[in-house]
N, C-alpha and C positions, 0 to 999 in steps of 0.2 A: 504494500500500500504506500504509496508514495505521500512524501512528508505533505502537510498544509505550511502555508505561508502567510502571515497574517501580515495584511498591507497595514501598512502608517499613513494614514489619509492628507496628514500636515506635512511628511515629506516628500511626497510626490508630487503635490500640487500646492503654492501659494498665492495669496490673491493679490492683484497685483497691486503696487504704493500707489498712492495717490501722487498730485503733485505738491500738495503740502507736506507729506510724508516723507517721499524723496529729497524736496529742498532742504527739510532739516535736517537728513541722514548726513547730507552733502556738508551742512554748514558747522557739524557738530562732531565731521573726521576729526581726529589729530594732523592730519598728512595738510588739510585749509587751515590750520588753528592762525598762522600767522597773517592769513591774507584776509582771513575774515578779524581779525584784532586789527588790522593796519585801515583796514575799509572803514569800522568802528569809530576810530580813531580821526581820522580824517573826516567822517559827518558830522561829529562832534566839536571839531575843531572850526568846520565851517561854519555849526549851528552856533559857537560862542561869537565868531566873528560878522554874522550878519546882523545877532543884537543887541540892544543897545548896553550891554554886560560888556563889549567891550572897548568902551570908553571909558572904563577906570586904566586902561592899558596907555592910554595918551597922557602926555607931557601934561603939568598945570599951567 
């Protein structure tokens, strides 16, 4: 009598990511850490410099 085989339902088939699933898997690698901290960074620094937070940076 030949053996049974009991399938695993979740490793033959997965459904597929979405695209907010995927974007996060992407942005939350190690291998992006530094380009998604440098991206951070640089919107941040543009968001201080468009208001008015920085004109304490200016000469009296």
């Amino acid at each position: 009598m030949p053996v049974k085989r009991v399938q695993d339902r979740s490793a033959g088939r997965r459904a597929p990511r979405g695209v907010v699933g995927a974007t996060y898997d992407t942005l939350t690698s190690p291998e992006n850490a530094a380009v998604v901290r440098s991206i951070a960074i640089f919107g941040v620094a543009v968001t201080f410099f468009a208001s008015s937070w920085a004109e304490f940076l200016l000469p009296p």
